[in-house]
FIGU-137320 format. One record per residue (C-alpha): residue number from 1; x, y, z. Coordinates in Angstrom, 3 decimals. Layout:
N
+------+----------+----------+----------+
: mifi :        u :        v :        w :
+------+----------+----------+----------+
:  NUM :        X :        Y :        Z :
...
+------+----------+----------+----------+
# end
This chain:
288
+------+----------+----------+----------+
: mifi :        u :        v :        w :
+------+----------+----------+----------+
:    1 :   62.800 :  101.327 :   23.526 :
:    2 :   61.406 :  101.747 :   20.146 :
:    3 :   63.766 :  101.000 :   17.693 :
:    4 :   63.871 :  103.200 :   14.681 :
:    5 :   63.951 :  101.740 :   10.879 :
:    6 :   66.405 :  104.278 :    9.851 :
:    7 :   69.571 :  105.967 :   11.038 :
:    8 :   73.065 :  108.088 :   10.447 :
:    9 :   75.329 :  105.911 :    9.623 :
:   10 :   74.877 :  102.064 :    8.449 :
:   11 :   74.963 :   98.729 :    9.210 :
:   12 :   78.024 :   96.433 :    8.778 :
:   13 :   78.392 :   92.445 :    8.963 :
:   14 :   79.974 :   90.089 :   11.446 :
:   15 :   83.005 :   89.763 :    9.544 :
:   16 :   83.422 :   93.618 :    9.441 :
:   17 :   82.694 :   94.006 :   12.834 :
:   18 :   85.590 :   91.138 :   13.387 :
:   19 :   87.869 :   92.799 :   11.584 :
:   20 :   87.406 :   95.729 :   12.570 :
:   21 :   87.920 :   94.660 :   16.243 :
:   22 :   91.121 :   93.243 :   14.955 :
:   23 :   92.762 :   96.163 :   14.128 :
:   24 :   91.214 :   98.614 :   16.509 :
:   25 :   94.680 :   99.788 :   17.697 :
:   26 :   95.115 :  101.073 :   14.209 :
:   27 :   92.226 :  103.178 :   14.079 :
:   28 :   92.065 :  106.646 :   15.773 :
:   29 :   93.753 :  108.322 :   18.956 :
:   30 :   92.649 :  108.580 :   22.424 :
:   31 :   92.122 :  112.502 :   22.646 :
:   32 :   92.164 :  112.483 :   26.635 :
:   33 :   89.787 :  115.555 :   25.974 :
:   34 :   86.216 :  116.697 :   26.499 :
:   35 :   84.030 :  115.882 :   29.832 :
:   36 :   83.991 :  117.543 :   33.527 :
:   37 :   88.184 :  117.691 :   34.015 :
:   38 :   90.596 :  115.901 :   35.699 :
:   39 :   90.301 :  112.402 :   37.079 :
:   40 :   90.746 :  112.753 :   41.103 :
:   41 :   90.922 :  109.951 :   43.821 :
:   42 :   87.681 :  110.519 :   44.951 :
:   43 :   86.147 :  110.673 :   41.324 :
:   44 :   87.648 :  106.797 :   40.939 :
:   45 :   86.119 :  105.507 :   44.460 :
:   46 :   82.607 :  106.954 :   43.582 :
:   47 :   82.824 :  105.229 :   40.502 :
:   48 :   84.156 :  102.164 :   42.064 :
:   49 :   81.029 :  102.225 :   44.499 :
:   50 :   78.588 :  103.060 :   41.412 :
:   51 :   79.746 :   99.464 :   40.858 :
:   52 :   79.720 :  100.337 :   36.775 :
:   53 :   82.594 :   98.353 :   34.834 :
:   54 :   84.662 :  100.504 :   33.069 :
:   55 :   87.964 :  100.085 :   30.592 :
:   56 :   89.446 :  102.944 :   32.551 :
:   57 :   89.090 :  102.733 :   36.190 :
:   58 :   87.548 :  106.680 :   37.105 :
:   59 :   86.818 :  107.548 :   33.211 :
:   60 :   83.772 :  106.881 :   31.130 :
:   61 :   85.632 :  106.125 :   27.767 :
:   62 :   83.339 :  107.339 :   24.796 :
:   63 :   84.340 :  106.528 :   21.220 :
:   64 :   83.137 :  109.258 :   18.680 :
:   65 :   83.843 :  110.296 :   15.029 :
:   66 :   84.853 :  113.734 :   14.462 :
:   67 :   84.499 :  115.952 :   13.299 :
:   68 :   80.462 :  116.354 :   13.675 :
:   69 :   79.662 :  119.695 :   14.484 :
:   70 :   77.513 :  120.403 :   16.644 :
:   71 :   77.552 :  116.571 :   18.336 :
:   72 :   81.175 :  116.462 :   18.351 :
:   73 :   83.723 :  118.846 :   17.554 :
:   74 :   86.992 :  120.408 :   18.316 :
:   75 :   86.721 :  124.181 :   19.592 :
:   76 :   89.217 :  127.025 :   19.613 :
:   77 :   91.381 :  125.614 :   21.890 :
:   78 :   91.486 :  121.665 :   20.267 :
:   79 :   88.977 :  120.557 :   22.875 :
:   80 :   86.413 :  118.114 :   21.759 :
:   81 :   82.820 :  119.533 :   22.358 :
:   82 :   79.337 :  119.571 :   21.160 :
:   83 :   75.750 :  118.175 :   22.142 :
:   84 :   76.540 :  114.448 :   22.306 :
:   85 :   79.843 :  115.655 :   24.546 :
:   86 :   77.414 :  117.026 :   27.609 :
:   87 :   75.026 :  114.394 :   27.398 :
:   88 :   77.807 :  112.058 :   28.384 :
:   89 :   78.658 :  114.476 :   30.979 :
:   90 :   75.767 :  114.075 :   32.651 :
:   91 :   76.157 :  110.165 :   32.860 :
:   92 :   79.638 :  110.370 :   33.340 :
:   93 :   79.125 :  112.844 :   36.651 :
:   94 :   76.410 :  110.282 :   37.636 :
:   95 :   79.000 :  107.647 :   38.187 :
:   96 :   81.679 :  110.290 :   39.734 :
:   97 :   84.108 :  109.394 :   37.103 :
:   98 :   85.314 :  112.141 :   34.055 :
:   99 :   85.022 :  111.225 :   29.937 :
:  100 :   87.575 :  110.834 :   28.595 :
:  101 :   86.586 :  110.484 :   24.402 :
:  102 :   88.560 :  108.450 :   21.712 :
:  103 :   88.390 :  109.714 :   18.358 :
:  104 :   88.244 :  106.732 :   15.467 :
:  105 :   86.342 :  105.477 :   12.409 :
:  106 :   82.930 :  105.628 :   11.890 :
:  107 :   82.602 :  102.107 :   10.826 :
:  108 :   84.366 :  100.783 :   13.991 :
:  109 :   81.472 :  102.169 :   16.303 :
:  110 :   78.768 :  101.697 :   13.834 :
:  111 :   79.618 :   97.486 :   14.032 :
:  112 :   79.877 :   97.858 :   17.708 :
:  113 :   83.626 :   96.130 :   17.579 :
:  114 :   84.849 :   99.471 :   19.194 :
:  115 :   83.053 :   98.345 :   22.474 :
:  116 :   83.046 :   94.310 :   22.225 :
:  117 :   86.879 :   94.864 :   22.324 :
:  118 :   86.943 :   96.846 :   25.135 :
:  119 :   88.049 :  100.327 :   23.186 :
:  120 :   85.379 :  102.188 :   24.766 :
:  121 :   82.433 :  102.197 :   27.328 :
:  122 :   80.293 :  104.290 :   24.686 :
:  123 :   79.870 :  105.231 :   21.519 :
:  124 :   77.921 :  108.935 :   21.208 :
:  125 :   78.403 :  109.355 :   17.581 :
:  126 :   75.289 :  111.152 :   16.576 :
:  127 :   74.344 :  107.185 :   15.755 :
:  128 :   70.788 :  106.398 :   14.973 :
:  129 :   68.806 :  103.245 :   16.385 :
:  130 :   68.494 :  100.769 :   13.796 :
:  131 :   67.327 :   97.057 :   14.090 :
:  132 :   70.554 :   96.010 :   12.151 :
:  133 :   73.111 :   98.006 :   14.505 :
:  134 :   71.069 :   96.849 :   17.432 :
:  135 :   72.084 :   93.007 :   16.818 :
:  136 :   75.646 :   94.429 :   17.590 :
:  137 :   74.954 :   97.409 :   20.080 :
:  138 :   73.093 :   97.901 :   23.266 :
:  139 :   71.525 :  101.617 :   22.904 :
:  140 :   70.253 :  103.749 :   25.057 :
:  141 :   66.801 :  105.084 :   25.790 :
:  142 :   66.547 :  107.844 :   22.411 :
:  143 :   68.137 :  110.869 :   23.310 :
:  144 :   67.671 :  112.903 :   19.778 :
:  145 :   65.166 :  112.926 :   17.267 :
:  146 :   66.733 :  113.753 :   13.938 :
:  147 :   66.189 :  113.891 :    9.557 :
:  148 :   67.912 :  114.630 :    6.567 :
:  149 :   68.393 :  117.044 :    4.852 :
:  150 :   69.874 :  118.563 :    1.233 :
:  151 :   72.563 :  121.150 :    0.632 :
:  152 :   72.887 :  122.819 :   -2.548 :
:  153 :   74.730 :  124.998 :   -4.405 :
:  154 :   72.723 :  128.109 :   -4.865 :
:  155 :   70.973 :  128.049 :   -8.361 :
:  156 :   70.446 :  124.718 :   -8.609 :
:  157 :   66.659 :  124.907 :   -8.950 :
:  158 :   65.955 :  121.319 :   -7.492 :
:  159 :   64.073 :  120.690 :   -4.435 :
:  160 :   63.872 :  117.309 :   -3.951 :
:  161 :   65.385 :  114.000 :   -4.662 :
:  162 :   63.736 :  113.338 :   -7.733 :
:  163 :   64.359 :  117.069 :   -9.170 :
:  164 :   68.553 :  116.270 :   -8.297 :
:  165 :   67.618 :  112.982 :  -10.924 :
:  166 :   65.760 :  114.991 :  -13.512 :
:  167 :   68.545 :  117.660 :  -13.693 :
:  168 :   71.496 :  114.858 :  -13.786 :
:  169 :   72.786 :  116.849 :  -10.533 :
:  170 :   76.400 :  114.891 :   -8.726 :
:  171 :   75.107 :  114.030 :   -5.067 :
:  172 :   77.492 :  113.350 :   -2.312 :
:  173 :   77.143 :  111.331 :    0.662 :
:  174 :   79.032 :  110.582 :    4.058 :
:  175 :   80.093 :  106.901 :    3.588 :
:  176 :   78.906 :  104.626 :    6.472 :
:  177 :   75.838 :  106.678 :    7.100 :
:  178 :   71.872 :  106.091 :    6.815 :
:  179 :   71.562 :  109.374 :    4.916 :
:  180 :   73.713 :  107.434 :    2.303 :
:  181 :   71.459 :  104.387 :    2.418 :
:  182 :   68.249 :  106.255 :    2.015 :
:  183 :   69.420 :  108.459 :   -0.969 :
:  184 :   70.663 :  104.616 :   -2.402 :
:  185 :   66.920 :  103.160 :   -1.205 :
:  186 :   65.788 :  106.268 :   -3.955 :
:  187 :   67.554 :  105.042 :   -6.434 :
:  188 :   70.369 :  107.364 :   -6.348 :
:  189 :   74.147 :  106.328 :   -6.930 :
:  190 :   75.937 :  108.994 :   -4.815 :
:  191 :   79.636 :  110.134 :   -4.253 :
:  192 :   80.861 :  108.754 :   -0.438 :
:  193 :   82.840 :  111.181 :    1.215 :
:  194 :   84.957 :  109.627 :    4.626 :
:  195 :   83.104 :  112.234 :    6.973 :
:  196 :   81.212 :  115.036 :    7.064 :
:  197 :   83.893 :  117.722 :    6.634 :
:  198 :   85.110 :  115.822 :    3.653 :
:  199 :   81.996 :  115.503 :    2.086 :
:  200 :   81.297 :  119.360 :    2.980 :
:  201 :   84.195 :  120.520 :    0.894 :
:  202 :   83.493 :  118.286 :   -1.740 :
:  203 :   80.159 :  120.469 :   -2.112 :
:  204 :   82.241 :  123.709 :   -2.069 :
:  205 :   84.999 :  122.644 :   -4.679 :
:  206 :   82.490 :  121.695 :   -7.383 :
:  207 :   82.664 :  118.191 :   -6.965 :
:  208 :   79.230 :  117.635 :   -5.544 :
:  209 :   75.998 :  119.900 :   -6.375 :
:  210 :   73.911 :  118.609 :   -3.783 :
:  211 :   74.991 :  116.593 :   -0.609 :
:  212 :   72.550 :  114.984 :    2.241 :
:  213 :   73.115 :  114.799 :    5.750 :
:  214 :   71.713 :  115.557 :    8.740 :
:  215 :   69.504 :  118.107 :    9.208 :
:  216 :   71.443 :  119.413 :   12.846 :
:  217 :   74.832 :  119.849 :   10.896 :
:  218 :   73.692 :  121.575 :    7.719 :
:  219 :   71.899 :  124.103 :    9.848 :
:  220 :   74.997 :  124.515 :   11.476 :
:  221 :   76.938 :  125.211 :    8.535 :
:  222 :   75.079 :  127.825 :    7.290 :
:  223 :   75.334 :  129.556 :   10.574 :
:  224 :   78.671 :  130.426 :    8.769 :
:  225 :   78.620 :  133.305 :    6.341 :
:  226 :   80.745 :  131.575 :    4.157 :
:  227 :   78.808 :  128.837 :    3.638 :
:  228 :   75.494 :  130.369 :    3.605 :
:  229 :   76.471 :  133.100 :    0.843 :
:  230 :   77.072 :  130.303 :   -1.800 :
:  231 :   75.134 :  127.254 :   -0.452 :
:  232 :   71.742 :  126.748 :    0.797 :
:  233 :   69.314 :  123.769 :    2.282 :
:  234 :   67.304 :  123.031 :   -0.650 :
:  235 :   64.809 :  120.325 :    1.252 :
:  236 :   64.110 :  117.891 :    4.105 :
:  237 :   63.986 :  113.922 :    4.318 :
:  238 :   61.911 :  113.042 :    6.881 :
:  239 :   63.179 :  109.732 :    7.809 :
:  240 :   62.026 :  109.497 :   11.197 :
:  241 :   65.362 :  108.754 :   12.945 :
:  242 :   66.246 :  108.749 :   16.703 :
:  243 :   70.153 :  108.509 :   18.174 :
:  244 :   70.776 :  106.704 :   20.713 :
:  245 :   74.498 :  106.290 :   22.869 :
:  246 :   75.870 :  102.833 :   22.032 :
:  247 :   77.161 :  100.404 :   24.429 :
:  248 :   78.419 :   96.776 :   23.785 :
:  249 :   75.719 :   93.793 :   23.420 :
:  250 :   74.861 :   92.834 :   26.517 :
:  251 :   75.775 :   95.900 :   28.154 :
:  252 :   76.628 :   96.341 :   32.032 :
:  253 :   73.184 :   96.821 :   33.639 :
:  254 :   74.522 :   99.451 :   35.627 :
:  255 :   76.423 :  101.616 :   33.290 :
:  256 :   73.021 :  101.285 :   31.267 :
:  257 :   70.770 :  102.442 :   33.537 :
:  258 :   73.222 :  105.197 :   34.864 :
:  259 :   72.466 :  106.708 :   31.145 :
:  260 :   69.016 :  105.819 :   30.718 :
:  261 :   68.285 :  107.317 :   34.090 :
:  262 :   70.410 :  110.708 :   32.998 :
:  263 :   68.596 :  111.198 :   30.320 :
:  264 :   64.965 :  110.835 :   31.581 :
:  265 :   65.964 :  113.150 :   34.328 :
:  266 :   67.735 :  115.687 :   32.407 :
:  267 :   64.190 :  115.436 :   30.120 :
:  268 :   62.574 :  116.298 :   33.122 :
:  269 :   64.061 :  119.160 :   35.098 :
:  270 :   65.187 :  120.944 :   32.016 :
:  271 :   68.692 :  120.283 :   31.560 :
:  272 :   68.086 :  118.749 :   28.491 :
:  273 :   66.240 :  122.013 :   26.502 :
:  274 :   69.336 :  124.120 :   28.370 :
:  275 :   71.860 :  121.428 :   26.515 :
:  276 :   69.636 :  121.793 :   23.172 :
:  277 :   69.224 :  125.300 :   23.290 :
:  278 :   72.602 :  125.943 :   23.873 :
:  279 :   73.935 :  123.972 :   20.575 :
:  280 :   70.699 :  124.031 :   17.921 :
:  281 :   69.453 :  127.938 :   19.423 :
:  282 :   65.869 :  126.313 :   19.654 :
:  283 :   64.128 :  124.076 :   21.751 :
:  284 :   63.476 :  120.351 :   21.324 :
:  285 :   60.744 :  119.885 :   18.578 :
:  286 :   61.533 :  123.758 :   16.722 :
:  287 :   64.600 :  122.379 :   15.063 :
:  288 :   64.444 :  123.018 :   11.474 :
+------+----------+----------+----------+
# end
């Protein structure tokens, strides 16, 4: 697995990954959403005989931030969907067990304390592979290839980082994320916004001009008329990033392979361009 020298969302040290593992309790709620349905009897013994070790007997628990539209979201009816959510699926049928997803901070997954202490499984977070996170987190094989990009108000006139620096322009930034520690690497001194539909208002009440994130999400924004009749993608950062699902250090062999193997074969026999198609509208590779 190639690891990537960039990511989403950033890297944190031992003592924040301690602490954070600490007060894990604290952090978020167990949705009991998202994934195939209902946990059954037979659902438990197949993944008692898939011999993967789970928190939850006959559920693959997934931590994830939301909301992260279109990797994770809640639809119409409060269910938690999106691209990362059937990916999972497909791992999570594998073993004959359902997903059941927890919903908490960011900088719990990111440290991997969410998994050491036995919170979750997996984290599918829309969380890039980076050489720092990967001290603390087992990924997976790379399941999306992702970039920046930059949101503007329309008007603005800049294009690129060093146009939002001539013009004095406010940039916001999701706090925890790699988008936020490239724009830093520029020498820009950003706004941090807790997540992305935080930092996404900040950008429509004036208090940002220009915000970066990923390039999947802004897209999807401006699918909404809304958004797109004020607000505009103004560039790309081509950062080179891949996500990857996160498991604990050291992970379980088998629950590792289970989602390496899913993802190869879903690469293979096309389940993977219906999954893309049916969140981004394009195939793998026409994104953007």
């Amino acid at each position: 697995m190639a690891l990537s020298p960039k990511g989403r969302r950033g890297y944190a040290a031992g003592a924040l990954a301690l602490t954070a593992a600490l007060t894990l309790s604290a952090c978020g709620s167990d949705t009991g959403s998202g994934g195939s349905g209902t946990t059954s009897a037979s659902a438990t013994s197949a993944g008692a005989a898939a011999g993967a070790k789970l928190v939850q007997p006959g559920k693959l628990t997934v931590c994830t931030n939301i909301p992260y539209e279109p990797f994770q979201f809640k639809d119409s009816s409060g269910k938690i969907v999106g691209f990362d959510v059937d990916i999972v699926d497909l791992a999570a049928k594998k073993l004959g067990v359902t997903q059941n997803i927890v919903d908490i901070d960011f900088a719990v997954i990111k440290s991997g304390a969410a998994m050491s202490a036995g919170k979750c499984d997996v984290a599918a977070a829309g969380m890039t592979i980076t050489p720092e996170r990967a001290q603390n987190i087992t990924f997976s094989e790379p399941y999306f290839d992702a970039t920046q990009a930059l949101m503007a108000k329309k008007g603005t006139g800049a294009k690129t980082l060093d146009d939002i620096k001539a013009k004095n322009l406010k940039l916001g930034a999701q706090a925890s994320t790699t988008g936020l520690d490239y724009v830093k690497k520029q020498g820009l001194n950003p706004t941090e916004y807790a997540d992305s539909a935080k930092e996404l208002l900040a950008l429509q009440a004036g208090q940002a001009d220009v915000i970066v994130q990923d390039l999947p999400v802004v897209l999807t924004w401006l699918k909404k008329p809304e958004v797109a009749a004020k607000f505009e993608m103004i560039g790309s950062l081509d950062t080179g990033e891949q996500y990857g699902i996160g498991l604990k250090k050291d992970a379980d062999p088998v629950l590792l392979k289970a989602i390496n193997d899913e993802i190869t074969k879903a690469k293979q026999d096309g389940t993977y361009e219906k999954i893309y198609v049916k969140w981004f509208g394009k195939k793998p590779g026409e994104l953007g």
